[in-house]
N, CA, C and O atoms as CSV, one atom per row, in Angstrom:
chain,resi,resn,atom,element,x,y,z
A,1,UNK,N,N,117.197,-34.656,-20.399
A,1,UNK,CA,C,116.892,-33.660,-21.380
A,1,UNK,C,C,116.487,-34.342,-22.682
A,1,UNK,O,O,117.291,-35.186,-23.078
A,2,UNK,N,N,115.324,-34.129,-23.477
A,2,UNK,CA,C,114.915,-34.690,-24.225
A,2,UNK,C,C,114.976,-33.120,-25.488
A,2,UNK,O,O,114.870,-31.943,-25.146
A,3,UNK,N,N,115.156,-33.595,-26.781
A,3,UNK,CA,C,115.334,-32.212,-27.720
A,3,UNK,C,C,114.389,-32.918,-28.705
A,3,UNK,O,O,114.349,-34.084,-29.099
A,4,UNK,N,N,113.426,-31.523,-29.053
A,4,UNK,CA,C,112.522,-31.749,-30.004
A,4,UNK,C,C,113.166,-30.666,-31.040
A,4,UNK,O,O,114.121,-29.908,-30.875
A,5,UNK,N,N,112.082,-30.910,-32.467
A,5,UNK,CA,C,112.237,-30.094,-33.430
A,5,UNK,C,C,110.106,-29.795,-33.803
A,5,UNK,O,O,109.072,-30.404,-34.076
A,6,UNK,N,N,110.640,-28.482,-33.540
A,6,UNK,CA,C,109.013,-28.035,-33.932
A,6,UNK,C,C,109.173,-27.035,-36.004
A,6,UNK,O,O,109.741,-25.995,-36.338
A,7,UNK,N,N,108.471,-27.921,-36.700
A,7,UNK,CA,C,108.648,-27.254,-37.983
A,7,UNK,C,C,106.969,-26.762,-38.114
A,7,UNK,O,O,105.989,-27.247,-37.547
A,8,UNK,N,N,107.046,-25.714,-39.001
A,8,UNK,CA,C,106.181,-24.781,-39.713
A,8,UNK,C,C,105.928,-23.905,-38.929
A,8,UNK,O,O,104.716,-23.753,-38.778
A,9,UNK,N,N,106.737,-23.052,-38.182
A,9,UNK,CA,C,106.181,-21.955,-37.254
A,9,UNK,C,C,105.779,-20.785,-38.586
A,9,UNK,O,O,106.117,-20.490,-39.732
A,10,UNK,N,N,104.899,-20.432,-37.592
A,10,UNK,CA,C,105.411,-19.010,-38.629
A,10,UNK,C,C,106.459,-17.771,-38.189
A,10,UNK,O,O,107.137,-17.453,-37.212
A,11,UNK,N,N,106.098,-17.183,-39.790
A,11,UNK,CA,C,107.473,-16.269,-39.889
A,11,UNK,C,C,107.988,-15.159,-38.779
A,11,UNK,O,O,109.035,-14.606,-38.443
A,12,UNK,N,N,106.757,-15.182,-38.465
A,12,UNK,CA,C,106.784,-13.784,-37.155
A,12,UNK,C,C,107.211,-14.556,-35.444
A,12,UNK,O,O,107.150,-14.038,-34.329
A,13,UNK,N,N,107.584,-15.787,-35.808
A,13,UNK,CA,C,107.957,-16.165,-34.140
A,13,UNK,C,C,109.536,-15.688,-33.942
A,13,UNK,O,O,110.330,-15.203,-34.747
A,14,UNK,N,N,109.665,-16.035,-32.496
A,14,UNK,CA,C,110.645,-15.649,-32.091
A,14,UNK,C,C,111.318,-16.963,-30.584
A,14,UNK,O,O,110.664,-17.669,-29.816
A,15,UNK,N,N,111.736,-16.911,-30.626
A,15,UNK,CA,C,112.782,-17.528,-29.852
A,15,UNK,C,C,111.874,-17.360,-27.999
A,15,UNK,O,O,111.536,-18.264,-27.236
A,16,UNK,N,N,111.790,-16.399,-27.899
A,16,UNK,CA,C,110.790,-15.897,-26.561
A,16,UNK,C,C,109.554,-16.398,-26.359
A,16,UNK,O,O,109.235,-16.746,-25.222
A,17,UNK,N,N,108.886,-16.484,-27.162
A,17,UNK,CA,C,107.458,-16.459,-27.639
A,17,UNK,C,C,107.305,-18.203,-28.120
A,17,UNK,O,O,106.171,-18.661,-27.984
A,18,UNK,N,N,108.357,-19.134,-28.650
A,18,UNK,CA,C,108.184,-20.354,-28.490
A,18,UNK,C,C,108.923,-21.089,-27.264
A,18,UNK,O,O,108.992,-22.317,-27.214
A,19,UNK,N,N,109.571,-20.093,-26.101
A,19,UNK,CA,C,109.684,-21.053,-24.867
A,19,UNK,C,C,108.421,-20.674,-24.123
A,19,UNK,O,O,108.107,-21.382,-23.167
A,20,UNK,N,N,107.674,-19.663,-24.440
A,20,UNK,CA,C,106.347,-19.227,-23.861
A,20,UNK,C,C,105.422,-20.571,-23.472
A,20,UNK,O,O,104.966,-21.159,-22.491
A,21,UNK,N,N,105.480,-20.659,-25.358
A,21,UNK,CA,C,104.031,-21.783,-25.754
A,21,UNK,C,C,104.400,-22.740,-25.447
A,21,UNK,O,O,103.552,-23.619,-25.300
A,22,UNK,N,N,105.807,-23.071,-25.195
A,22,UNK,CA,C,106.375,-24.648,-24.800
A,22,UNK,C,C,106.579,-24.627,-23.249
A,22,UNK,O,O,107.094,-25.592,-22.685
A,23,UNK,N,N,106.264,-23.774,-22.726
A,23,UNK,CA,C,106.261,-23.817,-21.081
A,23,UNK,C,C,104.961,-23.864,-20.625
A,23,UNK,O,O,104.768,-23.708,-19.419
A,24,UNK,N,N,103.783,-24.102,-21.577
A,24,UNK,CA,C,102.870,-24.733,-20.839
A,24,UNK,C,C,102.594,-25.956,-21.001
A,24,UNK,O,O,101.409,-26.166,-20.742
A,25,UNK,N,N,103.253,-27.022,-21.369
A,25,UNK,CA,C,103.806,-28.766,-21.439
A,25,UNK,C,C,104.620,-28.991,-20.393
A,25,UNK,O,O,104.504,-30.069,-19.810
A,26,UNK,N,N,105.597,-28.034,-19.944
A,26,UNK,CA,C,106.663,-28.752,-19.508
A,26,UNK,C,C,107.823,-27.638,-19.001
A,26,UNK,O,O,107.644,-26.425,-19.108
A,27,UNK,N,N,108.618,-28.033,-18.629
A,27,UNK,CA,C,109.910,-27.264,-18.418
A,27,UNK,C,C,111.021,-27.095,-19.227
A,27,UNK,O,O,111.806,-28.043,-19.249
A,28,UNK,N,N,111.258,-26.210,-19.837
A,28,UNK,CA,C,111.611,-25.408,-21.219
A,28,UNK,C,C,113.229,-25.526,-20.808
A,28,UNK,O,O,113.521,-24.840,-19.828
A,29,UNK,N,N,114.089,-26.124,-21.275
A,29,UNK,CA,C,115.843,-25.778,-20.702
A,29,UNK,C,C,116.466,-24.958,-21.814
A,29,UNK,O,O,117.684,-24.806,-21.902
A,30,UNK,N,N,115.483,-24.371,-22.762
A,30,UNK,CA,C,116.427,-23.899,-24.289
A,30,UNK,C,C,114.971,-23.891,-25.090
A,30,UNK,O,O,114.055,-24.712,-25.058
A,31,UNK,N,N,115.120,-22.607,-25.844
A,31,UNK,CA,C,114.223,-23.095,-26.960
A,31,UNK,C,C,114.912,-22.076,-28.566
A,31,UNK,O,O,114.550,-20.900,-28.589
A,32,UNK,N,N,115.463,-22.366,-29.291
A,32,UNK,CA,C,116.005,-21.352,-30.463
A,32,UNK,C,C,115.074,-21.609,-31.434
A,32,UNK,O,O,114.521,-22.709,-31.412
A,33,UNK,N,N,114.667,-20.458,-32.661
A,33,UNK,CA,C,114.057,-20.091,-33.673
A,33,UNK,C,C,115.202,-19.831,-34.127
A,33,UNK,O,O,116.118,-19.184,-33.619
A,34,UNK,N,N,115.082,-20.683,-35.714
A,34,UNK,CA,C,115.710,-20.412,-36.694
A,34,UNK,C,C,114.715,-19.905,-37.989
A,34,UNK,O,O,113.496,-19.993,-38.140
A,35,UNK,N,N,115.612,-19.429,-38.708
A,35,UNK,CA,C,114.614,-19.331,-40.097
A,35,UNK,C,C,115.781,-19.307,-41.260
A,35,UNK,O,O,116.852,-18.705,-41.345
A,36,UNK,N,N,114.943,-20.429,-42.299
A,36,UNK,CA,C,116.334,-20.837,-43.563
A,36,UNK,C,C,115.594,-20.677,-44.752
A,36,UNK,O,O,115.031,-21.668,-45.217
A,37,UNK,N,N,115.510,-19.651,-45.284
A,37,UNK,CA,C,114.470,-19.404,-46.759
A,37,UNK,C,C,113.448,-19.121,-46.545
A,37,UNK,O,O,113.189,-17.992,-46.127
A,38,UNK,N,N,112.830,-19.729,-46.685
A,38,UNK,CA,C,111.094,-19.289,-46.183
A,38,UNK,C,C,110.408,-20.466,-45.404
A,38,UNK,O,O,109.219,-20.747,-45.555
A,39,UNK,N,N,111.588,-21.386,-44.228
A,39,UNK,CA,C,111.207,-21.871,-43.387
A,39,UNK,C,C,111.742,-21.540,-42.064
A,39,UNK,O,O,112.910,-21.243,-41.814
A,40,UNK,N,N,110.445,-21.651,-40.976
A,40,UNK,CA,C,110.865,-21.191,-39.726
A,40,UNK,C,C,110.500,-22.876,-39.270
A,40,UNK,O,O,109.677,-23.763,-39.497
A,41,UNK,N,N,111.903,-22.563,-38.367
A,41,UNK,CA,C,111.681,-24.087,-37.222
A,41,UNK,C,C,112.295,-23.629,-36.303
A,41,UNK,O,O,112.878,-22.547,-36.250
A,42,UNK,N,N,112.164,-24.734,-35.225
A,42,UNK,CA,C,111.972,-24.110,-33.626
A,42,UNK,C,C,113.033,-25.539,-32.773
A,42,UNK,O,O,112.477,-26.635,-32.850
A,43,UNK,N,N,114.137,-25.541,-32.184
A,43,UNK,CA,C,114.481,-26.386,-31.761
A,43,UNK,C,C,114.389,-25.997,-29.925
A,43,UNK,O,O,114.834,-25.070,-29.247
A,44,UNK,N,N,113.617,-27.173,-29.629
A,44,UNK,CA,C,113.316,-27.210,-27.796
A,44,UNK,C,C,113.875,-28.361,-27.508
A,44,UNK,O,O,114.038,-29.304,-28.282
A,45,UNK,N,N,114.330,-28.257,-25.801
A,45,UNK,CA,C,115.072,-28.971,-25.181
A,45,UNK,C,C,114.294,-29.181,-23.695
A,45,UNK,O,O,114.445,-28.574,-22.635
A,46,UNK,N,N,113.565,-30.087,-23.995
A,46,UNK,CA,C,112.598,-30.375,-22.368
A,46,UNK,C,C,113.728,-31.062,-21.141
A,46,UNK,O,O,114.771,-31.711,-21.223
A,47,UNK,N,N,113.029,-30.616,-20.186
A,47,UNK,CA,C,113.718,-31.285,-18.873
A,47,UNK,C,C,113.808,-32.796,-18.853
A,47,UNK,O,O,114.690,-33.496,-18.356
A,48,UNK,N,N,112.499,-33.217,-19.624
A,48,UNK,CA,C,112.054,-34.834,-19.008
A,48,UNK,C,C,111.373,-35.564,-20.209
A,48,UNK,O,O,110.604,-34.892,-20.897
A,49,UNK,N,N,111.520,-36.485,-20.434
A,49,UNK,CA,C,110.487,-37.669,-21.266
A,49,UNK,C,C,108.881,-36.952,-21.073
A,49,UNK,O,O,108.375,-36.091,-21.792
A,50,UNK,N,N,108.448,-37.440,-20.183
A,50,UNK,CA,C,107.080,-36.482,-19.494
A,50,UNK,C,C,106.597,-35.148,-20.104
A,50,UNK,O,O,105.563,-35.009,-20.757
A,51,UNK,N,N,107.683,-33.985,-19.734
A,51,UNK,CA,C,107.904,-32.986,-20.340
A,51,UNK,C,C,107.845,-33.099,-22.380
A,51,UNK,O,O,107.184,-32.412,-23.159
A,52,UNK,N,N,108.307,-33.641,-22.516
A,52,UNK,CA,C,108.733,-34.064,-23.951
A,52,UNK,C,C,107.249,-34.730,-24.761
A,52,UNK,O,O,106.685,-34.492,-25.829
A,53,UNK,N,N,107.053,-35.487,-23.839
A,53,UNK,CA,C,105.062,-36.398,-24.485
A,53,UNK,C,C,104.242,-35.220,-24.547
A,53,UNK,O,O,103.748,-34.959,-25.644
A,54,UNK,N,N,104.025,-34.523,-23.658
A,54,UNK,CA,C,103.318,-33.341,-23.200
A,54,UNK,C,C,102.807,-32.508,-24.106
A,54,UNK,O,O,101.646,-32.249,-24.420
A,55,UNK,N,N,104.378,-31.928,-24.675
A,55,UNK,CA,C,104.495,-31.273,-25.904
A,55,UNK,C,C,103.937,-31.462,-26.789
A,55,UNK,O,O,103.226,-30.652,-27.384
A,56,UNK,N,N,104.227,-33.046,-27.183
A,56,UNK,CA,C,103.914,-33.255,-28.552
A,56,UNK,C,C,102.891,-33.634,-28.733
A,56,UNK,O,O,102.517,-33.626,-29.905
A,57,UNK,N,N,101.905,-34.170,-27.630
A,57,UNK,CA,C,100.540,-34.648,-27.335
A,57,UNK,C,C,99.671,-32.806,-27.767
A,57,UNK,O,O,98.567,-32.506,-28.222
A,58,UNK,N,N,100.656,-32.140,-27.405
A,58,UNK,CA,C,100.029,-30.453,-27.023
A,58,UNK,C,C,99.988,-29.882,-28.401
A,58,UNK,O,O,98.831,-29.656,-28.756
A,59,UNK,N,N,100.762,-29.626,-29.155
A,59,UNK,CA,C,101.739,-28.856,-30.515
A,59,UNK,C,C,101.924,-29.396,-31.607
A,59,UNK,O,O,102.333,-28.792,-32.599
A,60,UNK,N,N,101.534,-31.102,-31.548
A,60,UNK,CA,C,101.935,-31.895,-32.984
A,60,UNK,C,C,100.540,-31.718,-33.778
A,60,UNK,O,O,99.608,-32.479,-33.518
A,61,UNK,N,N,100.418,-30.784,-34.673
A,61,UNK,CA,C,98.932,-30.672,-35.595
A,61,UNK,C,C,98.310,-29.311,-34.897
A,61,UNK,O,O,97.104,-29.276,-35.144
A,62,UNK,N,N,98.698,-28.266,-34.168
A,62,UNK,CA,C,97.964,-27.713,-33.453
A,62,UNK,C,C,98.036,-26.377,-34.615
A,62,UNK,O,O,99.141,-26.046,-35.044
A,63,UNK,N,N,96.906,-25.724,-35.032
A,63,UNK,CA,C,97.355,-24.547,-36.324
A,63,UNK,C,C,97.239,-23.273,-34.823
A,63,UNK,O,O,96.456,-23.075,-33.894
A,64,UNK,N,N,98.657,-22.607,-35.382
A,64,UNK,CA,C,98.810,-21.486,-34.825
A,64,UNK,C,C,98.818,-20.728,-35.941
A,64,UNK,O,O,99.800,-20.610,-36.673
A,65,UNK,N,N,97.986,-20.313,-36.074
A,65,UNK,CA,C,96.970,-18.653,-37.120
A,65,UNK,C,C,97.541,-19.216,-38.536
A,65,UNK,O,O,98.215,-18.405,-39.171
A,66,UNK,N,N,97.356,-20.511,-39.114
A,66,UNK,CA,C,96.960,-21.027,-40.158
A,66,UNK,C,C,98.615,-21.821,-40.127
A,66,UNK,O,O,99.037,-22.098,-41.250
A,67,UNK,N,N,99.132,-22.025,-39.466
A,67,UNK,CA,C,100.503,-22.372,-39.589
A,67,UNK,C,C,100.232,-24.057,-39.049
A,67,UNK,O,O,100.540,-23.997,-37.859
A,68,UNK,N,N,99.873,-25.292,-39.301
A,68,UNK,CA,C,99.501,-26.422,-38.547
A,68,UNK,C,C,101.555,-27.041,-38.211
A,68,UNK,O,O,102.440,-27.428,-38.974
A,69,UNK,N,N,101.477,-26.807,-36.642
A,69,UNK,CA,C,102.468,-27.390,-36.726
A,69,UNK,C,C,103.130,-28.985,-36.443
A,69,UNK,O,O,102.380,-29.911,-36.133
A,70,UNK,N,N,104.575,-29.168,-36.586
A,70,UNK,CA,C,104.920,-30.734,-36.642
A,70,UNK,C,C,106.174,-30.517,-35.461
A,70,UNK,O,O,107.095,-29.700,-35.467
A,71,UNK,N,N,105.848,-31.524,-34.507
A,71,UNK,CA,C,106.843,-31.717,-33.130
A,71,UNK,C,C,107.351,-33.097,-33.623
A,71,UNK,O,O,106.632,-33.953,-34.138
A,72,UNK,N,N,108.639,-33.199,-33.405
A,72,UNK,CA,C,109.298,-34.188,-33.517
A,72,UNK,C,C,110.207,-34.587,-32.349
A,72,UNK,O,O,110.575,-33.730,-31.545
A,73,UNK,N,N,110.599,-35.951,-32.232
A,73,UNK,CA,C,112.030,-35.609,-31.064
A,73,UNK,C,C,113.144,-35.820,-32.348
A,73,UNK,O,O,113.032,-36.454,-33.397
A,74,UNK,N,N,114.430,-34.885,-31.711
A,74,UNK,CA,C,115.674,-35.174,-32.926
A,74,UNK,C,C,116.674,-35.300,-32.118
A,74,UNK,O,O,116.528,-34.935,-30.952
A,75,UNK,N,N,117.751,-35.774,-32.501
A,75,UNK,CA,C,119.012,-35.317,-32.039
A,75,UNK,C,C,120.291,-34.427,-32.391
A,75,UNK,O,O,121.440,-34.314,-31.964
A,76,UNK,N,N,119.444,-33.812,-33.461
A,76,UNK,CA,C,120.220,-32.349,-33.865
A,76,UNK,C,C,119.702,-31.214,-32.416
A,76,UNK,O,O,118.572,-31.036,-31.963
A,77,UNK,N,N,121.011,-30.613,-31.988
A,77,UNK,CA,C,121.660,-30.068,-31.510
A,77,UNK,C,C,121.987,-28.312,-31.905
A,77,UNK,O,O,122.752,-27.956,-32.802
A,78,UNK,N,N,121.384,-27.589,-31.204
A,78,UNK,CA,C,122.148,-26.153,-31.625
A,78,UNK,C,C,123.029,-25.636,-31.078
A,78,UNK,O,O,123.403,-25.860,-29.927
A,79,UNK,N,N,123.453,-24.905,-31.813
A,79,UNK,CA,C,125.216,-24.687,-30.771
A,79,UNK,C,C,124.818,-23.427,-30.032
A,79,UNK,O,O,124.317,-22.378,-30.436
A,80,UNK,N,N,125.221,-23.874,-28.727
A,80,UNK,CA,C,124.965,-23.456,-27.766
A,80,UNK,C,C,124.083,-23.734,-26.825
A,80,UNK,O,O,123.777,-23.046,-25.851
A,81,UNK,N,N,123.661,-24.833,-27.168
A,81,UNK,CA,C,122.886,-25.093,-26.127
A,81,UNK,C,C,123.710,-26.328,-25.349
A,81,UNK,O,O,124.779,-26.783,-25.755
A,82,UNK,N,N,123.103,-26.714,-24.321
A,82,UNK,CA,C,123.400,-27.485,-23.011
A,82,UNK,C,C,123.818,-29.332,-24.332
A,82,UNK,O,O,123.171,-29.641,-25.333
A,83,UNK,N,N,124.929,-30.027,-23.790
A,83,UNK,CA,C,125.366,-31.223,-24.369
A,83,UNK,C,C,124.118,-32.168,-23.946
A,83,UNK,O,O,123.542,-32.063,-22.863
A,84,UNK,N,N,123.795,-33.068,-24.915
A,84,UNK,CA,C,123.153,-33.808,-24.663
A,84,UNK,C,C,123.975,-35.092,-23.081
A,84,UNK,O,O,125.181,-35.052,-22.835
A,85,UNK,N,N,123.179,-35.864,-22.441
A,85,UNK,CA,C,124.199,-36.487,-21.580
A,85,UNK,C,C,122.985,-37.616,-21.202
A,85,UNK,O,O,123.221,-38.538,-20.420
């Protein structure tokens, strides 16, 4: 399991709708939308390394309706999701 952090979504995403766009890279194990002020970020949890390049080869710079976004890998963690191992 590899965990990314996707920043600058925009305001109107949702939690559904970014395991959507991240399930055509790869195999999605988790994906949560947060939003903290007037930033939305997106934490995903790929199956695989593979899965994980995919992404970010796919989503790092890509503007979704003027929003250009940034994929990172992190090791922040949301609660509730699956332990890293």
């Amino acid at each position: 399991m590899v965990a990314l952090m996707v920043e600058h979504l925009p305001r109107w995403m949702t939690s559904t709708i970014l395991r959507d766009l991240c399930a055509r890279y790869g195999q999605v194990l988790s994906a949560h939308v947060i939003t903290y002020r007037s930033r939305t970020s997106g934490w995903i949890e790929m199956a695989s390394e593979e899965d994980a390049d995919s992404l970010i080869s796919g989503l790092h710079g890509f503007d979704l309706r003027g929003c250009s976004l940034t994929v990172t890998r992190t090791t922040t963690r949301v609660i509730g999701s699956a332990p890293h191992t």
